[in-house]
LOTORVEX-908798 format. One line per field, with one value per residue (C-alpha): residue number from 0; residue in one letter; chain; z negated, y negated, x. Coordinates in steps of 0.5 Angstrom, whole numbers. Layout:
# LOTORVEX-908798
pos: (NUM, ...)
code: (A, ...)
unit: (A, ...)
zz: (Z, ...)
yy: (Y, ...)
xx: (X, ...)
This chain:
# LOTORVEX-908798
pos: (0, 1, 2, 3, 4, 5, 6, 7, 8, 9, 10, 11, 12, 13, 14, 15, 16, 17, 18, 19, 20, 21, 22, 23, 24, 25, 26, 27, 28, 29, 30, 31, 32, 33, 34, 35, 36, 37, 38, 39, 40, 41, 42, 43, 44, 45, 46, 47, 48, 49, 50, 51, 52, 53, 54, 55, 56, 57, 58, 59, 60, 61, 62, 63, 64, 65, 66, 67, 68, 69, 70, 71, 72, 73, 74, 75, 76, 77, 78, 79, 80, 81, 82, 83, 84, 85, 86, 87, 88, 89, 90, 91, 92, 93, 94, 95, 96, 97, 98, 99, 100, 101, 102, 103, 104, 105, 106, 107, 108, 109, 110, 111, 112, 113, 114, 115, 116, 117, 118, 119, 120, 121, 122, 123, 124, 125, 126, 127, 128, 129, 130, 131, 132, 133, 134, 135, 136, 137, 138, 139, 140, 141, 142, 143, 144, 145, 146, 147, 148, 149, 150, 151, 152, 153, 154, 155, 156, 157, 158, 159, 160, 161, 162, 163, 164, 165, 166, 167, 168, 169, 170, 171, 172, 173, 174, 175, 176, 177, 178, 179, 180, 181, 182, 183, 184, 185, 186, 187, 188, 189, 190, 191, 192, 193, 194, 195, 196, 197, 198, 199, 200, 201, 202, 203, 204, 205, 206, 207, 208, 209, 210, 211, 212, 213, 214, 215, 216, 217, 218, 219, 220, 221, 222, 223, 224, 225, 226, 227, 228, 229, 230, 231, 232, 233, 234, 235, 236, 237, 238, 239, 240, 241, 242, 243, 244, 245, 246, 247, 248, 249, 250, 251, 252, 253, 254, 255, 256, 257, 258, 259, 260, 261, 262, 263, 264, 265, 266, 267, 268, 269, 270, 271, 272, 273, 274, 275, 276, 277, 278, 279, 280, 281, 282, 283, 284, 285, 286, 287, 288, 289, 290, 291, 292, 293, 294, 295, 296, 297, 298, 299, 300, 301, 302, 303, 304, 305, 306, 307, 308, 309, 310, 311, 312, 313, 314, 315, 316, 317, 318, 319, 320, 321, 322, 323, 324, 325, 326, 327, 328, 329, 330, 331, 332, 333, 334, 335, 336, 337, 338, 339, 340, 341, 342, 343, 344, 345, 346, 347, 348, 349, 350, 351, 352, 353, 354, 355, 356, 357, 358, 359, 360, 361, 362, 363, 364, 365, 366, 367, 368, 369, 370, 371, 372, 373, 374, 375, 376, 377, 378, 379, 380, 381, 382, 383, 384, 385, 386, 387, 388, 389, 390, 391, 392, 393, 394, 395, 396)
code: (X, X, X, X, X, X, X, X, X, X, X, X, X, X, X, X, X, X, X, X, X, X, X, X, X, X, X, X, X, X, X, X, X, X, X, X, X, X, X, X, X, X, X, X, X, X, X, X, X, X, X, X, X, X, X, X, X, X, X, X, X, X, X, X, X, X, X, X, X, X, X, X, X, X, X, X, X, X, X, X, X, X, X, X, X, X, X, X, X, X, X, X, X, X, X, X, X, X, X, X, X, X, X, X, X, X, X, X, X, X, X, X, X, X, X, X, X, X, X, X, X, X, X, X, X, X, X, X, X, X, X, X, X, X, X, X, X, X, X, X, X, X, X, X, X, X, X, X, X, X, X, X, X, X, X, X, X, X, X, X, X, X, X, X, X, X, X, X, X, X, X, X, X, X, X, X, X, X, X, X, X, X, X, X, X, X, X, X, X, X, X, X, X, X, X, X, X, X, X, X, X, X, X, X, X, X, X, X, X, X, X, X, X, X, X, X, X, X, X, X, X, X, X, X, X, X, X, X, X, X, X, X, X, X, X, X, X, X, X, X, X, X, X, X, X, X, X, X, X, X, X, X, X, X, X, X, X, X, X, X, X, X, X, X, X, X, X, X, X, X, X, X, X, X, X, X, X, X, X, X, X, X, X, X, X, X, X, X, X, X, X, X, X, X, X, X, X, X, X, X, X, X, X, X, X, X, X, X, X, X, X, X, X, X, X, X, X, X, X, X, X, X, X, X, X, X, X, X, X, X, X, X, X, X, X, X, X, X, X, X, X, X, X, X, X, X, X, X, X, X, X, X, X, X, X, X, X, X, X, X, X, X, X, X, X, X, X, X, X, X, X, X, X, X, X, X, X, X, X, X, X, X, X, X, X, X, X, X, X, X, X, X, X, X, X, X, X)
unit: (A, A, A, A, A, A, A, A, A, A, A, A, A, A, A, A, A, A, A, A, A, A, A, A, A, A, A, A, A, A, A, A, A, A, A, A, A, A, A, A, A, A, A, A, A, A, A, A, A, A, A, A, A, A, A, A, A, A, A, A, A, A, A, A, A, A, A, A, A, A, A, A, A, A, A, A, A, A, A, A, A, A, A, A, A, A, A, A, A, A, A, A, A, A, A, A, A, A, A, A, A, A, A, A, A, A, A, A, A, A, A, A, A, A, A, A, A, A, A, A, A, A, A, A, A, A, A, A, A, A, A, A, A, A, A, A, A, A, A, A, A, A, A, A, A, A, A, A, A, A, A, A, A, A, A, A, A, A, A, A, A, A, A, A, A, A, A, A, A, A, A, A, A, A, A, A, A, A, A, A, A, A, A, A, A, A, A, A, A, A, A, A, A, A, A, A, A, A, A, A, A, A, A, A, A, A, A, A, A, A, A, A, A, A, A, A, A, A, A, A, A, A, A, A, A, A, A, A, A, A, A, A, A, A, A, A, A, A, A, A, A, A, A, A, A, A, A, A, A, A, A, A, A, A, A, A, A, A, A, A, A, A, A, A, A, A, A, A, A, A, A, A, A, A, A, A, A, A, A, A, A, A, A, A, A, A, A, A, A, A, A, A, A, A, A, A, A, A, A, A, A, A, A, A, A, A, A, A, A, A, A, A, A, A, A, A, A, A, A, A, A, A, A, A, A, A, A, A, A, A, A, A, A, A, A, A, A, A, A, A, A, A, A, A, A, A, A, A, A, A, A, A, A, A, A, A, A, A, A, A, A, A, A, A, A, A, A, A, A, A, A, A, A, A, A, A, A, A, A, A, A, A, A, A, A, A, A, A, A, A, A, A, A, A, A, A, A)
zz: (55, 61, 57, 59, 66, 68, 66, 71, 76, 75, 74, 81, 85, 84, 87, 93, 93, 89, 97, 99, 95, 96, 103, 105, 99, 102, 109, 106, 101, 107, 113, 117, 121, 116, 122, 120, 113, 113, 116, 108, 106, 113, 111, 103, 106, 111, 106, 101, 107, 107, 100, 100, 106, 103, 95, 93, 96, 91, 85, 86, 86, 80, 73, 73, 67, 70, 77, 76, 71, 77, 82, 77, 76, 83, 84, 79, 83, 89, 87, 83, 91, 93, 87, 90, 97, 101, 108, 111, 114, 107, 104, 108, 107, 99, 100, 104, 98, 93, 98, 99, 91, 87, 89, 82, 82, 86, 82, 77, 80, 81, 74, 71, 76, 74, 65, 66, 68, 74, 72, 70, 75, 78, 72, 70, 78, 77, 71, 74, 80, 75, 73, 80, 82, 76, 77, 85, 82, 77, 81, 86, 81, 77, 84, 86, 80, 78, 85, 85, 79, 79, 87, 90, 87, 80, 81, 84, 78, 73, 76, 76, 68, 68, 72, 68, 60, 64, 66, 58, 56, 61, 59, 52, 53, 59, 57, 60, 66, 70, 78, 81, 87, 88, 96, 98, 100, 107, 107, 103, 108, 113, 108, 108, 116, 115, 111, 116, 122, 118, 112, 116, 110, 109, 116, 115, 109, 111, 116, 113, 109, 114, 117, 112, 108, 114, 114, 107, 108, 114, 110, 105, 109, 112, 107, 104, 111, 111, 104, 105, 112, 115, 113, 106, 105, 98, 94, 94, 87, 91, 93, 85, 82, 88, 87, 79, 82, 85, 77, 77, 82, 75, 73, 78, 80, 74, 75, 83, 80, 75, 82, 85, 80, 81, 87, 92, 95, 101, 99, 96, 102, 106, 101, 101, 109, 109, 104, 108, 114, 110, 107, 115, 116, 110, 110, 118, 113, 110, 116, 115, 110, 104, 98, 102, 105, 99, 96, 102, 102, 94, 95, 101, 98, 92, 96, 100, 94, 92, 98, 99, 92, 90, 98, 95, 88, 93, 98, 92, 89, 95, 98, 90, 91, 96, 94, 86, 88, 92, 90, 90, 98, 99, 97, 101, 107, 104, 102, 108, 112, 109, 108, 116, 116, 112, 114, 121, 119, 116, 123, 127, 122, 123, 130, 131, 125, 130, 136, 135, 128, 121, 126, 129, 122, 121, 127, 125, 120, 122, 128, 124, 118, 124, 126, 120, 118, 126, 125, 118, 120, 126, 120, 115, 120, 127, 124, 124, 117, 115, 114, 112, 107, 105, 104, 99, 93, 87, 87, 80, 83)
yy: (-316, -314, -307, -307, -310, -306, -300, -304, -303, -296, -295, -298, -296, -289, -288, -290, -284, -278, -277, -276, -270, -266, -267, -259, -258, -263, -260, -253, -255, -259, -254, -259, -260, -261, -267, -270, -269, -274, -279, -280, -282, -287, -290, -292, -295, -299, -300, -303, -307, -310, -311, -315, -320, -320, -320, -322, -329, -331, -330, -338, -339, -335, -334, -327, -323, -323, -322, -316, -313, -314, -310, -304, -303, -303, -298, -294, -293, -292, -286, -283, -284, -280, -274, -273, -274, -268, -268, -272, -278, -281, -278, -283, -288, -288, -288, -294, -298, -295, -298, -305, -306, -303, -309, -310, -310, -314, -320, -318, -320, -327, -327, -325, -330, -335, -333, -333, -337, -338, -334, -328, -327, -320, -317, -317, -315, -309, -308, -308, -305, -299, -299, -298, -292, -289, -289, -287, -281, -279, -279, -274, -270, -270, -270, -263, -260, -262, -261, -254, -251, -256, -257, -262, -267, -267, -272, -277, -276, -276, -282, -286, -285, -288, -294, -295, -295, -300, -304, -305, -306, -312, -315, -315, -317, -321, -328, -334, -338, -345, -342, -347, -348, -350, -349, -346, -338, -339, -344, -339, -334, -340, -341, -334, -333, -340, -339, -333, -337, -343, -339, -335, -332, -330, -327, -324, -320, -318, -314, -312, -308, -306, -302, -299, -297, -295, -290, -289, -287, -282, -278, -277, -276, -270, -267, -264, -260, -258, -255, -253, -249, -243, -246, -246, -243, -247, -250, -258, -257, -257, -263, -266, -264, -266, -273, -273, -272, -280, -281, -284, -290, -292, -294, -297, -302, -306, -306, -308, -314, -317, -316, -320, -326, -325, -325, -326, -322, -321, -316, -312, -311, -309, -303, -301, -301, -297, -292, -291, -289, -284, -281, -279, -275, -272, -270, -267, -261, -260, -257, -251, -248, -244, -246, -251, -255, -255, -258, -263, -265, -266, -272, -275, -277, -279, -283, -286, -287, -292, -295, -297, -299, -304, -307, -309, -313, -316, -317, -319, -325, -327, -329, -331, -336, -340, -344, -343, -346, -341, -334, -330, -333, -331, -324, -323, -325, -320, -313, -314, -314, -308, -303, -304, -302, -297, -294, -295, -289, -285, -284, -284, -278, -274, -275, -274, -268, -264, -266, -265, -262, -264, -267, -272, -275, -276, -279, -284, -286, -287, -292, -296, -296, -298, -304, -307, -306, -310, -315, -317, -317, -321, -326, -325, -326, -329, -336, -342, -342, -348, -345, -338, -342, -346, -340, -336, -342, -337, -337, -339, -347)
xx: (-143, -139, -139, -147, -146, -141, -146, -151, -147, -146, -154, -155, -149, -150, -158, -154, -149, -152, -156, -149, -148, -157, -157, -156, -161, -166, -165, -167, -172, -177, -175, -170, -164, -157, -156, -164, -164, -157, -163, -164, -157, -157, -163, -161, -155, -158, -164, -158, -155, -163, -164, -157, -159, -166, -165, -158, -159, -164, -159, -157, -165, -167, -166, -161, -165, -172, -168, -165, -170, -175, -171, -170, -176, -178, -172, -175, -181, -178, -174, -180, -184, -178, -177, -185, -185, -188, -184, -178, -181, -183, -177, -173, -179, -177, -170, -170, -174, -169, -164, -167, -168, -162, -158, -158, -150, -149, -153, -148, -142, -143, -147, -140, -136, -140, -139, -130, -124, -122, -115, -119, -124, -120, -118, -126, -129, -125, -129, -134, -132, -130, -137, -140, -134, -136, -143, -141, -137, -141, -148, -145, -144, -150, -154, -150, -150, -157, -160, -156, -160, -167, -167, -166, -173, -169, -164, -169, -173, -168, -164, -171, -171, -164, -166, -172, -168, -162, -168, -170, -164, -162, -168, -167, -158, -158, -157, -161, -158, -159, -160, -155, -159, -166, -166, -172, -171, -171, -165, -162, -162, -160, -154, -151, -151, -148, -142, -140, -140, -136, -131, -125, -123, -130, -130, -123, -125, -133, -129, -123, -128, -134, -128, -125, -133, -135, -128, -130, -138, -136, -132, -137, -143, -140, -136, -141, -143, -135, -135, -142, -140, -136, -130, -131, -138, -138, -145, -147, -143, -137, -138, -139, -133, -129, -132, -130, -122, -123, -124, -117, -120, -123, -117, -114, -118, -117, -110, -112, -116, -110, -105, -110, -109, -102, -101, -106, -111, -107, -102, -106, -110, -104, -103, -109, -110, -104, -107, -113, -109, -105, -111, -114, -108, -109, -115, -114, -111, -117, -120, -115, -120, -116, -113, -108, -114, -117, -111, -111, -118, -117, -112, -114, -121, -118, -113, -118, -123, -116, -115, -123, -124, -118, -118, -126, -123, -118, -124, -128, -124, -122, -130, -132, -127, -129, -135, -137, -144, -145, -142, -149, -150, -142, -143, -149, -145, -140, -143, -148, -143, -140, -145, -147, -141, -142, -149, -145, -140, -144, -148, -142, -139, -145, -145, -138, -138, -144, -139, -131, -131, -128, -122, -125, -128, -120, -119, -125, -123, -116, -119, -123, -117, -112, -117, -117, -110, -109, -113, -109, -102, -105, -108, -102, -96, -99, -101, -96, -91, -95, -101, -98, -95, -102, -106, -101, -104, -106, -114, -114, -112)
């Protein structure tokens, strides 16, 4: 079963991320600017963020299994409209449907929260989370190598068909579960922005990953326009196989999340704010170009892949431990807040590319990363040493 959902997690994940990788092929197929054709990547994301805030709350009022077999029908659909769209505005259009539905993992991870002990909930959302990473990284791939050969309406069709068969297999594998709310939708969505207000250490983890995912995203969105321009002058393939390096992230985070039952989710983070800040300087020396670039570009996307996967387990487990009634209405307060954040860098990264260069993508990333790692020193060591002390009780208890 955790086989099957992990798999779901990638299947949905990916439709978020194979745009990253077509975008120049989209800009060339419909005539349009680098910078609008990016419109497509920013309207999935901010569909996503939407569809968490929207959708992911009824995962405590519906049952799991016809839930999600739901929503990935309707993605199915979506990406079928934006394999066939004629003109960029109903691409953009399609895309943000294909956002706001494929949300699917994000109802899988209370589904497994709820089905394990206490002491096992990080070692299993690493792997799913090792799940939506390969699904992450294998769709740029797949999106640059299919869209270089077919054009870029072959990745939005074949992922649709992918969609479709996990949809059949979930509603035939998923078991049955009792809703643990009967609260109306509209209190659901209450609820949400509710726990934001009330919870700090749910507060704490939103923005922790809002910055660092927005970092994340910025990169992304814009490494495709470096590979693809003078600097490097290579194909959207490049973009593909530079994605397939961040494999080792896959194994990381399940490692990540048996730390985080360990010791806590606090160290972890630490860590992993310190690697995005020394992925920014890295990843300055791509701009370079030639061989040394490269190289630079190679391991600092990797070590910014690490740094933002594993911060999201310890993040993860410890927004799930809060309220076990209320894990899906606490993810959503968690990844909408994280794919703003995201659908922000994106739009920021391409504002910044088009304005500074490659230089201050880096610099961006390395502001935003610098925030999150302020803010969790003043929260880790401006607290009195009693309550520092109260918060290092294990999850688990």
């Amino acid at each position: 079963m955790v086989l099957l959902l992990a798999m779901t997690c990638a299947v949905a994940v990916g439709n978020i991320y194979f745009p990253q990788a077509i975008s120049p092929l989209v800009a060339a197929g419909l005539n349009v600017s680098p910078d609008s054709a990016a419109l497509v990547v920013t309207a999935t994301q901010l569909g996503y963020a939407a569809g968490i805030f929207l959708l992911v709350p009824l995962g405590d009022r519906l049952p799991h299994r016809p839930f999600m077999v739901t929503l990935l029908a309707l993605t199915g659909l979506g990406l079928l409209a934006a394999g066939s769209a004629p003109a960029l505005p109903l691409l953009v259009g399609a895309s943000a449907l294909v956002g706001v539905t494929t949300v699917a993992a994000q109802i899988v991870v209370p589904l497994a929260a709820g089905l394990v002990a206490d002491d096992r909930r990080g070692a299993v959302m690493g792997t799913l989370l090792s799940g939506s990473i390969g699904g992450m990284l294998l769709a740029r791939t797949f999106g640059g190598a299919l869209g270089e050969w077919l054009g870029w309406r072959a990745p939005y069709l074949v992922a649709a068909v992918l969609v479709l068969l996990i949809a059949t297999a979930l509603a035939f594998a998923v078991p049955v579960t009792t809703p643990p709310s009967r609260q109306p939708y509209p209190a659901l969505l209450a609820e949400s922005v509710r726990l934001l207000r009330t919870e700090p250490e749910l507060r704490r983890s939103c923005f922790y990953q809002a910055t660092v995912f927005a970092g994340f995203s910025a990169v992304w969105t814009c490494l495709a326009l470096l590979l693809n321009g003078p600097v490097y002058g290579l194909g959207v393939q490049a973009v593909g196989m530079l994605a397939l390096v961040g494999g080792a992230t896959m194994f990381c985070t399940p490692f990540a999340g048996r730390l985080v039952d360990r010791r806590g989710p606090d160290p972890v983070n630490l860590v992993c704010m310190l690697g995005a800040l020394a992925s920014a300087a890295i990843l300055a020396v791509g701009a370079l170009g030639g061989a040394p670039g490269l190289a630079a570009l190679v391991l600092g996307t990797l070590l910014l892949d690490v740094a933002m996967q594993s911060g999201m387990v310890a993040n993860q487990a410890r927004v799930l431990a809060l309220r076990p009634d209320a894990r899906s209405r606490l993810n959503t307060a968690y990844m909408t807040c994280a794919f703003l954040g995201g659908s922000a860098g994106s739009w920021l990264g391409v504002r910044t590319y088009a304005q500074v260069g490659w230089w201050g993508v880096c610099v961006l990333v390395a502001v935003l990363a610098g925030l999150a790692l302020t803010r969790h020193l003043v929260a880790r060591y401006g607290r009195s040493p009693r309550s520092a002390g109260e918060k290092k009780v294990p999850l688990r208890q």
